[in-house]
C-alpha positions in Angstrom: 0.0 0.0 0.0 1.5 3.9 -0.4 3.6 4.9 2.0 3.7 1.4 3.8 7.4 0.9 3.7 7.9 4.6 6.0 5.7 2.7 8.7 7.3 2.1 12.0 7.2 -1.4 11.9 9.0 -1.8 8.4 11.8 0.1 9.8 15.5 -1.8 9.3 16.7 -3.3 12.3 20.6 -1.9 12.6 21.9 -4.9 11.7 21.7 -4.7 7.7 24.4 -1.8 7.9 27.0 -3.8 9.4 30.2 -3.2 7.4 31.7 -6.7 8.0 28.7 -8.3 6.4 29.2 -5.7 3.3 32.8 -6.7 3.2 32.0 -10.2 3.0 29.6 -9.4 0.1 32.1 -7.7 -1.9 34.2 -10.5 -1.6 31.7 -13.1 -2.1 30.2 -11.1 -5.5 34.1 -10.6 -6.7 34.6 -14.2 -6.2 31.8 -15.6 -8.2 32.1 -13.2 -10.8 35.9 -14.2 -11.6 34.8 -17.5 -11.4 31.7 -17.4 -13.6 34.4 -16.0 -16.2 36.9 -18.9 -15.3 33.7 -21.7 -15.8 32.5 -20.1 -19.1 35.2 -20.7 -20.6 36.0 -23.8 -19.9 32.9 -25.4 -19.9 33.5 -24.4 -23.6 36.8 -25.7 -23.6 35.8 -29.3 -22.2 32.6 -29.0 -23.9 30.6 -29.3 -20.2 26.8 -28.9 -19.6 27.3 -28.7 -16.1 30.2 -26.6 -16.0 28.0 -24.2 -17.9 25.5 -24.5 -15.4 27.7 -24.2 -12.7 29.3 -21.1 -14.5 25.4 -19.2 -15.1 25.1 -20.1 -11.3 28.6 -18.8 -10.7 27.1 -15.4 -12.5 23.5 -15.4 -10.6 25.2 -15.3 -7.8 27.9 -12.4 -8.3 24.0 -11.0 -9.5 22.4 -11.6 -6.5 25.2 -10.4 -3.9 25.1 -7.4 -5.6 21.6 -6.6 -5.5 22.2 -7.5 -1.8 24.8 -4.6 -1.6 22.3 -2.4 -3.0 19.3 -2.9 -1.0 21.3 -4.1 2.7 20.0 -1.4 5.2 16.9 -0.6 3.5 13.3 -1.1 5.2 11.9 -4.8 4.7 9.6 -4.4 2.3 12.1 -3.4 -0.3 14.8 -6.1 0.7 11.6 -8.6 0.5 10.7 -7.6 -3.3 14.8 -7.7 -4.5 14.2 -11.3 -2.6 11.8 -12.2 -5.2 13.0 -10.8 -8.1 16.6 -13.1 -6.9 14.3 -16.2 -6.0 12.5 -15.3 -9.8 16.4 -15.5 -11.6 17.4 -18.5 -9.7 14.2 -20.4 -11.0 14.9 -18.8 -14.6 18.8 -20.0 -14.9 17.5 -23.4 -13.5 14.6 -23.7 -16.3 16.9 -22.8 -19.0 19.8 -25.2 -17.9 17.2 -28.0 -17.7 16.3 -27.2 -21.5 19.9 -26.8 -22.3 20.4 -30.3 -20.9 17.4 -31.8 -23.1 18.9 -30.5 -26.2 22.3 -31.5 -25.5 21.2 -35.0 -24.6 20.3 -35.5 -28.4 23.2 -33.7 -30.1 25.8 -33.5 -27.5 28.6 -35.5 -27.5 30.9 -36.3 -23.8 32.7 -33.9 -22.4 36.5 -33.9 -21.4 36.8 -35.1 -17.7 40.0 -33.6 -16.6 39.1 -30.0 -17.5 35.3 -30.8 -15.7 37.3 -32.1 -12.3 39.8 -29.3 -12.1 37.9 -26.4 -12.6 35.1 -28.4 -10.1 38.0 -28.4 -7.9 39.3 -24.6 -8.0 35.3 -23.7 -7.5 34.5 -25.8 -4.5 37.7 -24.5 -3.2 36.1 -20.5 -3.1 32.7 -21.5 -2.6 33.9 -23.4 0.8 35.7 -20.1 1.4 32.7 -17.8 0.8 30.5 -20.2 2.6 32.6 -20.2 5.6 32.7 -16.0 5.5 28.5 -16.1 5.3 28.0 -19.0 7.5 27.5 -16.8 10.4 24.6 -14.5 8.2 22.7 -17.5 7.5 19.6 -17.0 9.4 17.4 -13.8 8.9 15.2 -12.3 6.5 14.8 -13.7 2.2 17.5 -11.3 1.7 19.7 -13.0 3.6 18.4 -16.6 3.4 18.9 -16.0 -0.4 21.9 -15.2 -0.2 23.5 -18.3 1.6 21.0 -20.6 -0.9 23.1 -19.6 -2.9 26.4 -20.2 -1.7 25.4 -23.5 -0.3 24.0 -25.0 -3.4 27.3 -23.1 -5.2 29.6 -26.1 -3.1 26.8 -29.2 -3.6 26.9 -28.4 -7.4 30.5 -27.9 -7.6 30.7 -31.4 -5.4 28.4 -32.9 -7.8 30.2 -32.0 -11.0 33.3 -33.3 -9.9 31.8 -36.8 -9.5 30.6 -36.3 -13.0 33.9 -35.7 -13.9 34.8 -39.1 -12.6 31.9 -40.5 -14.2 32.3 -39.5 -17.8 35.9 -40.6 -17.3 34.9 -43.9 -16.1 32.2 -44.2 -18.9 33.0 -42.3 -21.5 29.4 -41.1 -21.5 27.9 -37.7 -21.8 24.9 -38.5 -19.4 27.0 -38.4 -16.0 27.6 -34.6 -16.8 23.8 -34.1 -18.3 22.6 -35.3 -15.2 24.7 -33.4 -12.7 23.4 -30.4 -15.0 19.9 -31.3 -14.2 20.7 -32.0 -10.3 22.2 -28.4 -10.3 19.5 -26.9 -11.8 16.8 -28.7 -9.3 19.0 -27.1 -6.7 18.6 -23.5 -8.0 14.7 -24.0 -8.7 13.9 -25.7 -5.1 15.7 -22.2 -3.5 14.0 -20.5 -6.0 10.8 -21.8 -4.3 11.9 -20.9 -0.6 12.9 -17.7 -1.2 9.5 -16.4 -3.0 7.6 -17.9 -1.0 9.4 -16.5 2.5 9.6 -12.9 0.4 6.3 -13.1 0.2 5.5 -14.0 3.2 7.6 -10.7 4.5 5.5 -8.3 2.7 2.3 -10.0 3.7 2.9 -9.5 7.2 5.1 -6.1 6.2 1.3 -4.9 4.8 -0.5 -6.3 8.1 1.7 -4.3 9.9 1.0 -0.7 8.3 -2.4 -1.2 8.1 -2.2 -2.3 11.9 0.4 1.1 12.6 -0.2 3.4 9.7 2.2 6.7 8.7 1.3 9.7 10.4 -1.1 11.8 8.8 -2.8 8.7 6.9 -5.4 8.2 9.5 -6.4 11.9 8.5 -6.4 11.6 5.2 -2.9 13.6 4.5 -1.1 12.9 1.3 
């Protein structure tokens, strides 16, 4: 409703400001971005689906840390809509990797397993490092919730493609790295799902709220 996110009760609570949680932000958006560029190219390189997928997750995320930047501090409501339009990308990259997949399960041919494990390896390495750093922001509103989603399914994925790796070595099959594609993009749509649904939940109760404590002067009619 107008005005609703000037009411008292959709006021920020101090703790979005806090400059160590921007700093791990930066570090955790420069991290992903550098190695969204790294995955790109060589899921292209070693002809990878789920490197690819890991890479577009790779870039989501450097995407959604730094809408986080943007909107950390600012009243709930606004930190509860940037949740949904993350929760709405995650759910979009995981669709489109999922179609990828299909058509590369006709015409693809396998991938090359050493590039797969290595760069599986260097990417597990800084997502445990940027999970560690936003373990301790874990709990708290979409925003935030959204934010170590991410990271967390960032290390299962990375995980998962390095078995892959194994497995098209072992095989010599394409399907080991098709399905770790699909796996990841499950992961992104299923915290797709949580974080919409607990963003809107947030501004549901953020509307209760004003209507319950409205801005001054809109019991009187004031514009």
């Amino acid at each position: 409703m107008p005005g609703c996110t000037d009411c008292a009760s959709d006021r920020i609570d101090g703790k979005g400001s806090d400059p160590v949680f921007r700093r791990v932000l930066w570090i955790a958006l420069i991290a992903n971005f550098a190695m969204f560029v790294v995955e790109i190219v060589a899921s292209r390189l070693g002809d990878s689906m789920s490197l690819q997928a890991d890479a577009l997750d790779f870039f989501g995320d450097a995407a959604n840390y730094a809408i986080s930047l943007f909107v950390v501090g600012m009243a709930l409501t606004i930190r509860a809509r940037a949740a949904l339009f993350k929760g709405a990308t995650m759910a979009l990259f995981g669709t489109w990797i999922i179609g990828s997949a299909v058509y590369r399960a006709i015409v693809g041919s396998a991938p090359e397993p050493m590039t797969m494990g290595t760069i599986a390896l260097l990417a597990l390495l800084v997502n445990v490092v940027v999970a560690i750093l936003l373990y301790r922001f874990r709990n708290g509103d979409s925003n935030r919730q959204s934010i170590w989603l991410c990271s967390r399914n960032d290390a299962i994925g990375n995980i998962a493609v390095m078995l892959a790796a194994a497995g098209v070595f072992a095989s010599g099959s394409r399907w080991p790295d098709l399905l770790v594609a699909i796996i990841i993009a499950a992961l992104n749509i299923s915290a797709a799902f949580h974080v919409v649904q607990l963003a809107r939940s947030e501004l549901h109760k953020s509307r209760s709220k004003c209507e319950a404590n409205p801005p001054a002067g809109a019991e009187t009619g004031l514009r």
